[in-house]
Structure formats: C-alpha cells, structure tokens
C-alpha positions, 0 to 999 in steps of 0.5 A, spaced: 392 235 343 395 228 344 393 227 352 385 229 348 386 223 343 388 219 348 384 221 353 378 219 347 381 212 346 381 210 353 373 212 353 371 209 347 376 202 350 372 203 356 366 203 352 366 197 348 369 193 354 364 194 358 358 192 352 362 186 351 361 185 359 354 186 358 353 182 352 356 176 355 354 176 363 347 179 361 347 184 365 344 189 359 339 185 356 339 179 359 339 175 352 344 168 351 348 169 344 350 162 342 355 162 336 355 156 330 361 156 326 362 152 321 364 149 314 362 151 308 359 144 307 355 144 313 350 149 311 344 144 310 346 141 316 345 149 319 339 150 316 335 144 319 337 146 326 336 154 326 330 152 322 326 147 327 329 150 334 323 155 336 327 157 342 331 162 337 328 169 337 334 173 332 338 170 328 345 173 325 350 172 320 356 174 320 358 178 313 364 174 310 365 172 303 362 165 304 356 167 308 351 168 301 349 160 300 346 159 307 343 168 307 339 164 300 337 158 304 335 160 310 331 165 306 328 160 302 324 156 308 322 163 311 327 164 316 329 171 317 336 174 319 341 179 319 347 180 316 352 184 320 360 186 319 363 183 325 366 189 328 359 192 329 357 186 333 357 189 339 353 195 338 347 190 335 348 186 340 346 191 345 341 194 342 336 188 342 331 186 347 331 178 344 332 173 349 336 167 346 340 169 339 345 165 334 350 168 330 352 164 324 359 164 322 360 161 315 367 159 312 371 157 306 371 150 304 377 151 299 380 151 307 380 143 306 386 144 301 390 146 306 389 143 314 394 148 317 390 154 314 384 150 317 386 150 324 389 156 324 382 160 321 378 157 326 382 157 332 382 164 330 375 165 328 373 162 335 378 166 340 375 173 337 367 171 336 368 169 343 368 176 347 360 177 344 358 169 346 356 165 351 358 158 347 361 156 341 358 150 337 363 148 332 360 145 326 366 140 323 369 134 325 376 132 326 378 134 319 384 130 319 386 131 327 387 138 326 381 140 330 382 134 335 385 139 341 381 144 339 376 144 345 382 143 351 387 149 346 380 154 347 378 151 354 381 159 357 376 163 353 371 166 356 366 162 353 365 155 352 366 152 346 363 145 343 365 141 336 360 135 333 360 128 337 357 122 337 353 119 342 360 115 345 363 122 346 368 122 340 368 128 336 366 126 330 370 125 324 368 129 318 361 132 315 360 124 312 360 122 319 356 127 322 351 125 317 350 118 319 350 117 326 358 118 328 363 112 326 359 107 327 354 108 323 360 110 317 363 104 319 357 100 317 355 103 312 362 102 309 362 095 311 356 094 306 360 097 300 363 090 300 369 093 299 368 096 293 371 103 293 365 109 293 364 116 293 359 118 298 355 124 297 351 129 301 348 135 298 353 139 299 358 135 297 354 134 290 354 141 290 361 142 289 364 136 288 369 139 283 372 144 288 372 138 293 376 133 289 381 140 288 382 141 295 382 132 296 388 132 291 384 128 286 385 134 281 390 140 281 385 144 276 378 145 278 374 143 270 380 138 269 373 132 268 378 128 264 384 127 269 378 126 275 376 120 271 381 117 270 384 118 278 377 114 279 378 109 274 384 107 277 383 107 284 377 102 282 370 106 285 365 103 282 359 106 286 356 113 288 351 113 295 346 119 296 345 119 302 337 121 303 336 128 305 329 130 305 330 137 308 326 142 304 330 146 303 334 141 298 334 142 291 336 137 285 339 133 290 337 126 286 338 129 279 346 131 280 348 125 284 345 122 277 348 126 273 355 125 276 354 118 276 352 118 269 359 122 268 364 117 271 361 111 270 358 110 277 352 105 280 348 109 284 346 107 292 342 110 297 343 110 304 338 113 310 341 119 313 341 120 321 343 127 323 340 126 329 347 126 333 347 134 330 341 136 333 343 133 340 350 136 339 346 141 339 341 141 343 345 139 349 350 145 347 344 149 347 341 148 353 347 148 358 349 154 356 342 157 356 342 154 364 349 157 365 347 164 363 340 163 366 344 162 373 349 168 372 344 172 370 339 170 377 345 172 381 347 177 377 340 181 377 336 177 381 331 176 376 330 170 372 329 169 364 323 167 360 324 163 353 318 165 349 316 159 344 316 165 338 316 159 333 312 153 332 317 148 332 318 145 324 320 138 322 325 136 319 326 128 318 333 126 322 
C-alpha cells in the first residue's frame, strides 16, 4: 500500500513539474504569463496599465484577502478577469489558448508598518509566483532600502524579475515618487513647497490615510484624529498636494483631499501627475520578456507567435 501511495505522489510531482514546464517555456500553449506584484497602494497605478495595454488577452487575480479593491476597479472601467487560488494556477494555466497573460498579485498596505515583514512577503511571494512566469514586474519602490537588492537576490529564479525605475535607471523611491516622474520630479516638486512641511496625496493615499499614518508612526491607533492633529501641528505641515489623477476610474479624489484638508487645517495645492515612468517600466518589461519567450518558443517549436490587438487601446492621461 505505502509503495502505491508513493508511487501516486511521484506521478502527481511529475505532473505538476511538467505544467509548470509548459506554462514557462511555452511549449504547451504557447502563451507568455507576465506577473505584477504589487502594493496595495499601487492599485489605480495597476489598473491604468491593464486598462490601456491592448496586447493583454486574460487577466488573473491572484485571490488573497487584498485582492477585492483592484477585483472592484477593474471591474468598474469593464476590464474582465478571473480570480484564481494560487495553488490552481498551473492547471488554468495550461488550459487556456491565450497568448499573452498578466496575473495580478495585490499585497497588504499594513506590510509598510513593519519593513522586515515587507522584504520577507514579497521576497517570498516572487520566488513562488516565479515557477508559473515568464517575468515579474514589481510595483514598489525602494520602501526604506529594503527592495533595493531585490533584483540582484532573485537574479537565480527561473524568470525574470523587474522593480519601477525611473529614466536614469534608479529604482524609484516610494508610490509618491513613482507618480511624479522618479526622484527628480519629487525632488523639484518638494523644492517649490518653499520649505514648508506638505503631505502629498495620491488617491489611494487619501483612501487610507489613517491606516498609513498607523503604519507611518504618526498615530498608534487607526481613529485616533486628535493625536494625528497634534503630530501635524507640531511638526509644522501647513499644506496637502493632490497630485491630479485624471484616471476614469477615480472617484472623489478632489472632495477627500478637501475634506482631509478641512480636517487638519491644510491649504490645498495641486500638482500635475506624470506616471509615464510606470507605463514605460512596464512596457519596456513587457516587450523584453515577450521577445525572450517568443524566441524560446521558435527554437522550441519552430513556430512563431502572433499578438492579436483584442482590445482597442484606451487613454489614460499619463
């Protein structure tokens, strides 16, 4: 009985070893599965690239208890998607005729509150979504330095793996920084604040603004408003900038940063946003990974892939 027991787990092993060959090389179905990994608060940032790449055939969420407010956003500018366990991956995977699919994997904001927590999940995150990928783009920034190696630690996996740079290179520094145009811009930017202290806002930040001030260290409890207001007075903040996000997908963006403004006692700026560094980031990723798979697969098979344009390409204002 125990040599047929052992005899099933090695066929089952040989099984799932050989999908995961499949699914990488594309030697089942051709297809190149490119994985986004991302924090929390770059959500809108994820939805403006998957909602304006016409090259995506399928998109995949990855279920985990922070999946539901991309699941909600995606849904509201009518992109479709499934949400999949990760331990059924490989088997949907293999069953789809698609050429070119991005999975989504969506984690925690509350990770911020403890950098250690931060490197270790996503380290750990990306070495296991890496046996079902052909690239992994990571949507963070340097978060404190503790994503700085991350690309030199992972350059072993089977696939590659890419964080957000700027254009000189440099990773960028946090989700502000992303959406500004890198270090330079925010350098600027902060530079015409005159020295006065400023919170800068993006949607999401508005969002959740309480958890991130926890998480910052300003507050030690999540509702505790009047020791927030004090920690700003203190520290001297005198304005709140709204960077402008003209997605279509964003909703009261202007009315919350009013209101938080209201709340503490802020003068309200605005500032341009320039996310173009994501969608090249991204874009540059994309292509590369899609040629490198394109060319295991001639060599491979000797056929040659097509990228069907299945969706009109959509504008976002970058």
């Amino acid at each position: 009985m125990k040599k047929v027991m052992l005899l099933i787990i090695l066929m089952m092993y040989s099984a799932l070893t050989t999908l995961i060959y499949e699914i990488r090389t594309g030697e089942g179905n051709k297809m190149t599965v490119i994985n986004i990994t991302g924090c929390q608060m770059f959500e809108d940032e994820i939805v403006e690239i998957i909602y304006s790449d016409p090259k995506i055939d399928d998109v995949i969420i990855i279920e985990n208890s922070d999946c539901n407010g991309i699941a909600k956003k995606l849904n509201d500018v009518g992109i479709s998607y499934q949400i999949i366990p990760f331990e059924k991956m490989p088997l949907i995977l293999k069953d789809t005729d698609r050429n070119y699919i991005v999975t989504i994997n969506i984690l925690s904001i509350s990770l911020h509150g403890d950098p250690a927590s931060l490197r270790d999940h996503v380290y750990s995150n990306v070495k296991d979504i890496s046996q079902y990928s052909n690239g992994i783009l990571l949507f963070y920034g340097l978060c404190g330095n503790v994503l700085k190696q991350i690309e030199n630690d992972l350059n072993s996996l089977s696939c590659p793996v890419s964080i957000l740079k700027d254009n000189d290179g440099k990773t960028v520094d946090d989700c502000i920084g992303a959406v500004v145009g890198g270090r330079k811009s925010f350098l600027k930017m902060v530079s015409s604040f005159n020295r006065k202290n400023t919170l800068v806002m993006t949607p999401m930040w508005i969002n959740n603004w309480k958890k991130m001030f926890k998480y910052s260290g300003f507050i030690e409890h999540i509702d505790d408003i009047e020791t927030a207001k004090f920690v700003l007075d203190t520290m001297g903040y005198e304005n709140v900038v709204k960077i402008n996000n003209r997605s279509p997908h964003i909703k009261n963006y202007k009315d919350k940063v009013e209101e938080f403004a209201d709340l503490f006692g802020l003068n309200v700026l605005e500032i341009e946003g320039n996310r173009k560094i994501i969608h090249d980031s991204y874009k540059n990723f994309r292509d590369t990974v899609m040629t490198n798979n394109c060319v295991t697969s001639i060599n491979a098979s000797n056929t040659t892939r097509v990228y069907p344009q299945s969706r009109t390409e959509l504008q976002y204002s970058q």
